[in-house]
C-alpha positions as CSV (number, residue, x, y, z in Angstrom):
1,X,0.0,0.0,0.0
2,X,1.2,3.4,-0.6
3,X,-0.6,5.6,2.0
4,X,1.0,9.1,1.9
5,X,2.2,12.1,-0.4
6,X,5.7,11.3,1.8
7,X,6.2,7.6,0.3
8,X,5.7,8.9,-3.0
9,X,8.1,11.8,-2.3
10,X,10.8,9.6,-1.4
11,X,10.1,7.8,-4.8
12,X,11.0,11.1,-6.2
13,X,13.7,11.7,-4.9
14,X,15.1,8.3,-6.2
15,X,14.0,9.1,-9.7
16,X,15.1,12.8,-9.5
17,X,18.9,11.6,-11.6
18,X,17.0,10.1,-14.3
19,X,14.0,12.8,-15.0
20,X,14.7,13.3,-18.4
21,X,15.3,9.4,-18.8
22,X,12.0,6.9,-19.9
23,X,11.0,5.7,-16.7
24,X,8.3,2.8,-15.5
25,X,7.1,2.6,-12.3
26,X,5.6,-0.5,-11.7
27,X,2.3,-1.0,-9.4
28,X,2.3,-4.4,-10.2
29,X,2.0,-5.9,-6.3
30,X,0.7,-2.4,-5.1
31,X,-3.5,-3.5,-4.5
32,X,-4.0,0.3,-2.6
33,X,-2.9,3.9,-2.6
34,X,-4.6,6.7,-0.6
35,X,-6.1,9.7,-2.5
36,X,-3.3,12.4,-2.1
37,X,-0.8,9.6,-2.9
38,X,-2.2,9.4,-6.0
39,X,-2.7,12.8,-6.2
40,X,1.0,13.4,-5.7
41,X,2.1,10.9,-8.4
42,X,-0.1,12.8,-11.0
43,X,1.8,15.7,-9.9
44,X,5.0,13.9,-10.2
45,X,4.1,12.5,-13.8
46,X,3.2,16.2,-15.0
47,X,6.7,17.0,-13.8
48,X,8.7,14.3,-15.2
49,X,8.8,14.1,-19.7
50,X,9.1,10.5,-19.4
51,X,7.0,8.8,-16.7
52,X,4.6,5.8,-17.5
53,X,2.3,4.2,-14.9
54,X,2.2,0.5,-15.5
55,X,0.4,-2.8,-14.5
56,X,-2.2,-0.7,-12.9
57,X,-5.1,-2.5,-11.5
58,X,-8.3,-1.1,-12.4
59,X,-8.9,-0.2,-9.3
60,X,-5.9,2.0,-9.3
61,X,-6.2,3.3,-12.9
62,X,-9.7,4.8,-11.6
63,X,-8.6,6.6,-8.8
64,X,-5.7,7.9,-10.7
65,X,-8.8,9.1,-13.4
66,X,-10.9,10.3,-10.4
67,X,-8.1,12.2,-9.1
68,X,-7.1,14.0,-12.3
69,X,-10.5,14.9,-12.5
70,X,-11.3,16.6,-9.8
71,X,-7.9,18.4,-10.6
72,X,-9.2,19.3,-14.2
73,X,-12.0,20.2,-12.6
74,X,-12.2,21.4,-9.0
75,X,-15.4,21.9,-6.8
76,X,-16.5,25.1,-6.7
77,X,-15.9,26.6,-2.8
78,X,-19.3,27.5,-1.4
79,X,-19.9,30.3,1.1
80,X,-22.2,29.9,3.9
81,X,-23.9,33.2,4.1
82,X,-26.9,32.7,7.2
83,X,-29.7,35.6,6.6
């Protein structure tokens, strides 16, 4: 499971020597990922030219779409105004 923007971070940090390289990362045995770690991998993959995604489950290719959705986009912010 990846559960947090920090895992996903240190991933980065790993790949950070070979950003302009083609590079795979593999979710192959990875069944659950939280919402801002998936988040912060579609931040990651906007950052780096060369970045695939693959074996995803469908699971996992569906909350990467869900996510980029809501970042495409966002929820408008309601004010509560009480008369």
């Amino acid at each position: 499971m990846v559960s947090s923007r920090d895992v996903v971070k240190r991933i980065v940090r790993e790949l950070k020597p070979y950003k302009n390289e083609e590079l795979i990362l593999d979710f192959k045995d990875i069944e659950i990922i939280s919402r801002s770690a998936a988040d912060e991998l579609l931040n990651i993959k906007a950052q780096f030219q060369h970045l695939e995604f693959a074996n995803l489950s469908l699971d996992l290719a569906r909350l990467l779409r869900a996510v980029a959705a809501s970042k495409a986009y966002p929820e408008k912010s309601v004010t509560f105004q009480p008369q």
